[in-house]
N, C-alpha and C positions, 0 to 999 in steps of 0.2 A: 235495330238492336234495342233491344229492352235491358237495360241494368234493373236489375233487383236490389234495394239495401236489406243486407241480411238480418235475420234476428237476432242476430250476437250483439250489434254493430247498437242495435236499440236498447240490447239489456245493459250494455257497458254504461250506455248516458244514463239507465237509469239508477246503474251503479253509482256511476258519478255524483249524481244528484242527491241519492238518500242519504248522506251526513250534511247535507245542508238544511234538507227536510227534516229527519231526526234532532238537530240542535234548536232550528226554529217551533217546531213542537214544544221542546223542553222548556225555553224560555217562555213560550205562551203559558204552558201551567205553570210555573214562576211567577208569572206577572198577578195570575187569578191568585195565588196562594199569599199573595202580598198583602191583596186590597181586603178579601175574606179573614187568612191570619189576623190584620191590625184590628177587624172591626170586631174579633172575638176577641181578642186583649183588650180591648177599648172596653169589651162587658163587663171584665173583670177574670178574667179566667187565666189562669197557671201557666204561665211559659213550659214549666217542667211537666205539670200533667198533661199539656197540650204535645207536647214533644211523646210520649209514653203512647196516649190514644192515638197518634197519629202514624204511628208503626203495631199499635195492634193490628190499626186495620189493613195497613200494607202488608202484614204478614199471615192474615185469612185472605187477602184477597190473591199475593203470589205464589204463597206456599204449594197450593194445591195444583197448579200451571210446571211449577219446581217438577214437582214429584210426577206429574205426567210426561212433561216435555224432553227432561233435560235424563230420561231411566236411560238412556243408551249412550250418553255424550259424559256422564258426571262420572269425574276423575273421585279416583280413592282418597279421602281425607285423611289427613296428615298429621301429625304433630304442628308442626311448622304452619302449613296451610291455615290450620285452627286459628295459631296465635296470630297470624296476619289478618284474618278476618276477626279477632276480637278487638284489635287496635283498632281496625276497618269501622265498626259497630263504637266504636268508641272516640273515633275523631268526628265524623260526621253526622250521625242522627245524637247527637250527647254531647257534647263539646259544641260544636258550630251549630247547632240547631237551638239552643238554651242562648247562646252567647247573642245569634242574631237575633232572637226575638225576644230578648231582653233591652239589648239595643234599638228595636223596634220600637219599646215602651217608652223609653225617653225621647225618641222624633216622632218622624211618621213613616209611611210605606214608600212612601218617594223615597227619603232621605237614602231609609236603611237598602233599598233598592242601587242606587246611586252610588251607597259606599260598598258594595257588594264588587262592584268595576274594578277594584284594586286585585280582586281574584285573578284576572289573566295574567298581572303584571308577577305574584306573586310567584302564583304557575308554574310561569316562564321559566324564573329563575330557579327554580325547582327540578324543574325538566331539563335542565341545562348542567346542573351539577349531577343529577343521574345521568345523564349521556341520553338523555329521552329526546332531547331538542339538540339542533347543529347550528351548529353560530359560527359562520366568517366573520371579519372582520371587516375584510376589501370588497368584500360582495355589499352590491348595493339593498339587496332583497334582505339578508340578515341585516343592512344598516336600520332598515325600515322597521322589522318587528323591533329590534332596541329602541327604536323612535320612538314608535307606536305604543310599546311597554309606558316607556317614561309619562308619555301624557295622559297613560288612563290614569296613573297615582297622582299626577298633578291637577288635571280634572275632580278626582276623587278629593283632594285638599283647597281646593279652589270651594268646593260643594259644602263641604262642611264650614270652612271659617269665614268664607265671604256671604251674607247674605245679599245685600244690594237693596233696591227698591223694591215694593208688591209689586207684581204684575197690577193683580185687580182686574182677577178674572170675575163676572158679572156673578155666578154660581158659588163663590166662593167668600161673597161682601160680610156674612153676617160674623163668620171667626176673623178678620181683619184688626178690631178694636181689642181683641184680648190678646191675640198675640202681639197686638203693640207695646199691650202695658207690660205684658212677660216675655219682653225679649230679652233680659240678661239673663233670666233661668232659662231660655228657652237657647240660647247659647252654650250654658253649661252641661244642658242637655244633650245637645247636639254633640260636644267634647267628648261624654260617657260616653255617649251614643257610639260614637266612630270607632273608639278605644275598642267596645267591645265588638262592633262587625268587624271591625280589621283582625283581631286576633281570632275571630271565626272563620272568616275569610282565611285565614292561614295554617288553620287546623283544615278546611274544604280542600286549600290548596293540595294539605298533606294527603288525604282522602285520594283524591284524585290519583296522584304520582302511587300513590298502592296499591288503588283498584289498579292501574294499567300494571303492576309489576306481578301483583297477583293471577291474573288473565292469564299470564305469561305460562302460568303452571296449574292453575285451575280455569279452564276456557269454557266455562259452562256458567254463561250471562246471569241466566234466569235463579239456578240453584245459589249461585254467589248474591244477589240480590234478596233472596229468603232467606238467607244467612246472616246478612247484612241486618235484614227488618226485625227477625228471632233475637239475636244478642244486643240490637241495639235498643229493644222492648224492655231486656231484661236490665240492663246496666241503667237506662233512662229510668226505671221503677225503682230501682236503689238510690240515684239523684234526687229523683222528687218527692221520697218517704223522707228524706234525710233535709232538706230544703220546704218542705211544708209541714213539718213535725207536728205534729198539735191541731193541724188544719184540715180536716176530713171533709171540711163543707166546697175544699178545693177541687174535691173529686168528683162532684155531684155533675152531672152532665143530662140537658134535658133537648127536645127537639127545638132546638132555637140555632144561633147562628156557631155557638162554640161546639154544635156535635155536626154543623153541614163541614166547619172546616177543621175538625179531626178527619172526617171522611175524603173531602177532597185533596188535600192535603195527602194523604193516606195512601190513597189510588194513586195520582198524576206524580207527585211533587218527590214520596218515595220510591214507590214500590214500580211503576214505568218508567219514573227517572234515570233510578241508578239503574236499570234494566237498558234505558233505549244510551244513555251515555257511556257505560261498560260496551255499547255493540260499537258504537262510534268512535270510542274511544281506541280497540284494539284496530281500528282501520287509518284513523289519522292523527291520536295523541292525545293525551291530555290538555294541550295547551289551547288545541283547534273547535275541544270543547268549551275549554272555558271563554275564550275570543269571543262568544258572542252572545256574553253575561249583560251588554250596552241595551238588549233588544228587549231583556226583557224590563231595564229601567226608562225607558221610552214609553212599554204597552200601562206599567202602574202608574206616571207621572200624569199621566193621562186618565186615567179609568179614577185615581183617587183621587183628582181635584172635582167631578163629577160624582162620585158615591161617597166620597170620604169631606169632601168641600175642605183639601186641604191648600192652605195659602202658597201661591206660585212666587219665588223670588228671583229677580234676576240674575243675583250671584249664581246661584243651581242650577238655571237654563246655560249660561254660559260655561259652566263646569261641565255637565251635560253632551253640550257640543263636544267640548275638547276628548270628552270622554269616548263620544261617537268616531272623533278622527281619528285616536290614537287606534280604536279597535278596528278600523278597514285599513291604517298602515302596517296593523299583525297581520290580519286575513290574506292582505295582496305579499305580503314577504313570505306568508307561507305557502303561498300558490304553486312557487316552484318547489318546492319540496318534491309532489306528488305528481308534476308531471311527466317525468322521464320515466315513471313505473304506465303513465298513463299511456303515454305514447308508446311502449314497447307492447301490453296489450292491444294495440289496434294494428301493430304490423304483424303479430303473431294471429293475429282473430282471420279465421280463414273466411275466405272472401269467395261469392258464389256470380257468374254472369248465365244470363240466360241468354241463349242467342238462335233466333229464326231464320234457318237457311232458304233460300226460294230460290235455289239456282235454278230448278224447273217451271219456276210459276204457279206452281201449286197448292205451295205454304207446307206443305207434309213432311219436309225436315226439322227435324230439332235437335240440337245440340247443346250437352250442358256443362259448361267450362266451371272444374272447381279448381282455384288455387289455394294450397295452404301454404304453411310455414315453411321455410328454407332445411329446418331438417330435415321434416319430413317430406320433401320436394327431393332431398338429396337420397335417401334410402329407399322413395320409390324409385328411382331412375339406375339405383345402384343393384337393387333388385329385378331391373325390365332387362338391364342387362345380362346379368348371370344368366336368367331366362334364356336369351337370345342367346348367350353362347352354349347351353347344354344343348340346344335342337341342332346347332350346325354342328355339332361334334355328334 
């Protein structure tokens, strides 16, 4: 007897699979737009102009994707729908995108990386007062994401106010002697600093909890994402006319490192961002997106003490860590969420045996047993029968 495992049975896992895929994705262009972003502010270039070209170009690059893909799926716009998605364009590419890389300019890419962790915690609590997240109390799996929560924001304050000793990574020797001498600015720094990613971090949070509520009645991924980059081009343009007044030399943009990361930026960070997180998001929540914001302060801590030769402290690795545990004791409390929907798809996934009879020794029988679902097990049996009583009557 030869069992066959069916093709169903292979697409569910790789159902399964694709929101871990999709979020590890995201964080990797995350982590590029950290180390690229800082080294074009380091040039000199405009948080606020850099925020504006950085959704021009996510919105020539998805617009045209919008209006092909999404002609048959795109629900009639609204009154209401509008005004969700102008808030939408106005928390996150304009608010938290100004706020974080402003913050940016007072640390580094690590830091602002690092304090970015307090997003899941915020999230959470987000998701919970919309009904978006389910919280027991006596359950150990809910004790765990409350756990989990609490350590990334203590992580996240561990990172900013503890520095500790240099590491004195070998790559890293030559800025060592000057952030010695400026470590009480470089502390006051750090203070601004957090101030303003936290309260970005909680405008993203907001972001978040709206795209999923909006989904809800606009389900069309790609066109809400062109929607997103459009309006949030144009409010970002009214910020940074208003913010660089006077300053037109702020505008000038040449082939150097501040137009590769309006570009990249642009593509990855906006425009397939909120695209692959809006697909992930409608399948497992806001929260299960933000959880694993830790991956992408790992891949920058790394890449900018190499490109960026920024100084490693022991306080931050150890915040770092905490930050690491707290976001796999959310990951594993919400495991259970999703498996009782997972397990009733593989009792319902119809199931195929193939079986070779040789009662003659010949091999020339075959027979092919399909089993399915218990309903419809029960109305074919309820239909073989009716059969079988109209012939005897």
């Amino acid at each position: 007897m030869n069992i066959q495992v069916p093709n169903g049975r292979k697409h569910l896992l790789f159902q399964k699979a694709k929101p871990f895929l999709g979020v590890i994705f995201l964080q990797a262009g995350l982590a590029g737009m950290d180390i690229i972003s800082k080294a074009a502010l380091n040039e000199g270039m405009s948080n606020y102009v850099f925020v504006v070209y950085r959704h021009v170009v996510a919105t020539v690059v998805i617009a045209p994707f919008a209006l092909a893909l999404d002609k048959k799926i795109r629900p009639k716009m609204t009154t209401s729908i509008f005004a969700k998605i102008m808030l939408l364009s106005l928390l996150e590419p304009v608010i938290d995108q100004n706020l974080y890389f402003l913050g940016m300019k007072y640390t580094t890419a690590t830091f602002a990386a690092a304090m970015a962790n307090v997003l899941p915690a915020i999230t959470f609590v987000m998701a919970y007062i919309f009904r978006l997240e389910k919280i027991r109390l006596m359950s150990i799996r809910s004790q765990a994401k409350i756990i989990g929560t609490l350590a990334t924001v203590a992580g996240a304050m561990i990172m900013t106010l503890v520095e500790g000793p240099n590491i004195g990574l070998p790559w890293t020797k030559d800025g060592s002697s000057h952030a010695h001498q400026h470590g009480q600015v470089n502390l006051q720094h750090s203070i601004k600093g957090a101030i303003m990613i936290t309260t970005g971090c909680f405008s993203w949070a907001c972001f978040m909890i709206l795209q999923a509520i909006v989904l809800k009645t606009y389900p069309a991924e790609l066109s809400l994402t062109a929607w997103i980059c459009v309006l949030g081009t144009v409010e970002g343009t009214a910020v940074a006319l208003v913010m660089e007044k006077g300053n037109s030399a702020a505008w000038s943009i040449a082939w150097d490192t501040k137009f590769l990361a309006a570009v990249y930026s642009g593509i990855f960070c906006s425009g397939i961002a909120y695209y692959v997180q809006g697909v992930v998001m409608k399948e497992r929540g806001p929260v299960f997106v933000t959880a694993f914001s830790p991956l992408s302060m790992v891949m920058v801590a790394g890449l900018s003490s190499f490109i960026l030769s920024e100084q490693m402290y022991l306080g931050r690795v150890v915040g770092a860590i905490i930050i690491v545990i707290g976001l796999y004791f959310v990951v594993w409390g919400k495991k259970k969420d999703y498996e009782p929907h997972l397990i009733a798809e593989l009792e319902f996934l119809p199931t195929k045996q193939s079986k070779n009879l040789d009662e003659q020794g010949d091999g020339c029988s075959n027979l092919e047993v399909v089993a399915t679902n218990p309903c419809e097990e029960a109305s074919s049996h309820s239909t073989r029968q009716t059969s079988e009583e109209n012939n005897k009557s």
